[in-house]
C-alpha positions in Angstrom: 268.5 -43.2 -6.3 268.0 -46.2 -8.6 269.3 -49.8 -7.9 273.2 -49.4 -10.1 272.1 -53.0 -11.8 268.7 -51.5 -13.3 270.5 -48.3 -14.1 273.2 -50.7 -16.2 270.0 -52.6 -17.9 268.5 -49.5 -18.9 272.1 -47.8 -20.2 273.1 -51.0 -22.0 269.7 -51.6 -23.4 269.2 -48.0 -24.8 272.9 -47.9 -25.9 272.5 -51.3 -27.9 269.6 -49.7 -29.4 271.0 -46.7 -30.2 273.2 -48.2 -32.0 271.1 -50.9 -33.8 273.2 -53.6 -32.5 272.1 -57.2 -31.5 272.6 -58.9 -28.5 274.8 -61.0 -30.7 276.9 -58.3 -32.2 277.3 -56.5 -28.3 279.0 -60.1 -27.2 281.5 -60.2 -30.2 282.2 -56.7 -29.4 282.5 -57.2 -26.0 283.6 -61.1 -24.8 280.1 -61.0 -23.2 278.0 -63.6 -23.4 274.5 -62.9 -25.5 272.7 -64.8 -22.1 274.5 -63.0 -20.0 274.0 -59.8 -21.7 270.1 -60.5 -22.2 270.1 -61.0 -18.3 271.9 -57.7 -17.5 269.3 -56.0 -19.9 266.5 -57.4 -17.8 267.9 -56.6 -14.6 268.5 -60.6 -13.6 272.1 -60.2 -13.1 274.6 -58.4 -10.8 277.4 -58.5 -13.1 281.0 -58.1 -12.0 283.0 -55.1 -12.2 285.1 -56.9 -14.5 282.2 -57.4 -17.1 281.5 -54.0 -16.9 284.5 -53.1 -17.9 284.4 -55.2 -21.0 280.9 -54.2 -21.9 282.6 -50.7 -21.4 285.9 -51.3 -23.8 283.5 -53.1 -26.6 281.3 -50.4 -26.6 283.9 -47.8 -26.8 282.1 -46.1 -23.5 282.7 -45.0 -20.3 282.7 -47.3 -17.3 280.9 -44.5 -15.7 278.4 -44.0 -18.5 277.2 -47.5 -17.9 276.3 -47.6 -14.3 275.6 -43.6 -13.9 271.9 -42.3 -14.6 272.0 -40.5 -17.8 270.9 -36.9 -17.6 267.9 -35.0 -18.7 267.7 -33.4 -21.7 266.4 -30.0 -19.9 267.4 -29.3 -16.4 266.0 -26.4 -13.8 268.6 -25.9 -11.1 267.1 -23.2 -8.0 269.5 -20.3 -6.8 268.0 -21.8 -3.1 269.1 -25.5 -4.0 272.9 -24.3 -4.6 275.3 -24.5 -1.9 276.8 -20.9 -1.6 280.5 -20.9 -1.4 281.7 -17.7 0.2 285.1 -14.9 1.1 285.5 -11.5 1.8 283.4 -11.7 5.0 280.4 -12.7 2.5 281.1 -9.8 0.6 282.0 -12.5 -2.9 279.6 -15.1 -3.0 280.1 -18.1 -5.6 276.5 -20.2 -7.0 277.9 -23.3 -9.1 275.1 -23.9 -11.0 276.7 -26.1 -13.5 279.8 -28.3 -11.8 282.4 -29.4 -14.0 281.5 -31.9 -16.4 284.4 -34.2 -18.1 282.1 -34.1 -21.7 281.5 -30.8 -21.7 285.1 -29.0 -19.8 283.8 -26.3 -18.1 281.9 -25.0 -15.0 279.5 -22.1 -14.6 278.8 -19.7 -12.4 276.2 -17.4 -11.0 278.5 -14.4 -9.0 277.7 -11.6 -6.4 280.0 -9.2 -5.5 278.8 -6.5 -2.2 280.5 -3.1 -2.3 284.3 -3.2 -1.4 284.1 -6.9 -1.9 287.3 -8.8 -3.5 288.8 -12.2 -4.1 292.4 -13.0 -4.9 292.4 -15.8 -7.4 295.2 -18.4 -8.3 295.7 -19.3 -11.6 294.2 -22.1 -12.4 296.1 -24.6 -14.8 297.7 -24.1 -18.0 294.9 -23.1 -20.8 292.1 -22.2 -18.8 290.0 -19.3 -19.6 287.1 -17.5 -17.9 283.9 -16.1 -19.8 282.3 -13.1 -17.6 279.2 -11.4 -18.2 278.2 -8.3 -16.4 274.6 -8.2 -15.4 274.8 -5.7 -12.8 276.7 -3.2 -11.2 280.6 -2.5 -12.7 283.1 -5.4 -12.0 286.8 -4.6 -11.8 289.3 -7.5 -12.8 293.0 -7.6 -12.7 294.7 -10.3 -14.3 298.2 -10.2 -14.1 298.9 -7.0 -12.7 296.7 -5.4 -15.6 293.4 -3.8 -14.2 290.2 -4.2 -16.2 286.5 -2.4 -16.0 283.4 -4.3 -17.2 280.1 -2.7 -16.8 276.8 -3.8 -17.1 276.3 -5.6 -19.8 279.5 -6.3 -21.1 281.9 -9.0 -21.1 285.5 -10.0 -20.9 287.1 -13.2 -21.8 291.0 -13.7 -20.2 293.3 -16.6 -19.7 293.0 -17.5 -16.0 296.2 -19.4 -16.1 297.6 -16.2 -14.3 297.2 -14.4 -10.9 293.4 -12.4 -11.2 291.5 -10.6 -8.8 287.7 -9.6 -8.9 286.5 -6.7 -7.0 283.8 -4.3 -6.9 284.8 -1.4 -6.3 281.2 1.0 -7.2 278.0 2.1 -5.1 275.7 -0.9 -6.2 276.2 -4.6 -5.9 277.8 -6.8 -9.1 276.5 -9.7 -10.5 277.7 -11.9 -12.9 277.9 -14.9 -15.0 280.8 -17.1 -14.9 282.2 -19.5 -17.0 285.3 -21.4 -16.8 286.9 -23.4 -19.7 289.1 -26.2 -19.1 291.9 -27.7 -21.7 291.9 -31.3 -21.9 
């Protein structure tokens, strides 16, 4: 992990850029100093939180985005990389691939359901909604006392703001995609 003051100069630099703003313009914007700015862009200075924060509010950016590595453009995440999250005696096994992200509001999911396997899920707050794709196998889903079939290739979309259970209840194993939407 990179030094937090070269991953500010590097944010701050291609931001201002970005932008086509001078080192001038970013300390009107920002209460900043231009020297102190320049320094911070060159890695020279260990700024305080404080001037983060108004580099942040004059920029109309995150605190976070600032001092946080910014993200590739193209990702590869490995099934053997992802910390399985399991119930049902390993029978439902849960592979976030893609954690929640604040920009984007939701999390997916790569899930595998054994025979007999089943999970019991609260609802989850006000608005949410799940996104499932069937890739194998036949995937029962109650939501709300209601009971639901989705076979291979198919999908279902349901408010998960209400009790839901996922079970398999065929010969084969199911696996699916899962993606869960969240309000802001």
């Amino acid at each position: 992990m990179e030094n937090i003051n070269f991953i500010l100069s590097k944010n701050l630099k291609s931001l201002r850029e970005q932008k086509k703003l001078s080192l001038d313009k970013v300390a009107g914007m920002t209460g900043v100093s231009k020297t102190m700015l320049g320094q911070i862009e060159r890695g020279e200075s260990n700024p305080s939180i404080s001037t983060v924060w108004k580099i942040a509010n004059g920029l109309k950016v995150s605190f976070t985005y600032l001092i946080n590595e910014p993200q590739p453009d193209t990702v590869i995440i490995s099934k053997k990389e992802i910390q399985e999250l399991t119930e049902d005696n390993r029978k439902y096994r849960l592979y976030p691939f893609f954690p929640f992200d604040d920009k984007r509001r939701f999390e997916m999911y790569t899930v595998e359901i054994d025979r007999g396997g089943i999970l019991s899920a609260e609802p989850h707050r006000e608005g949410t909604q799940e996104f499932l794709t069937v890739f194998e196998g036949e995937l029962t889903i109650c939501i709300n006392s209601e009971e639901y079939t989705v076979k291979t290739g198919d999908s279902i979309r349901f408010r998960a703001d209400k009790p839901h259970i996922y079970g398999n209840s065929g010969d084969t194993i199911v696996r699916i995609s899962m993606v869960i939407y969240y309000p802001s």
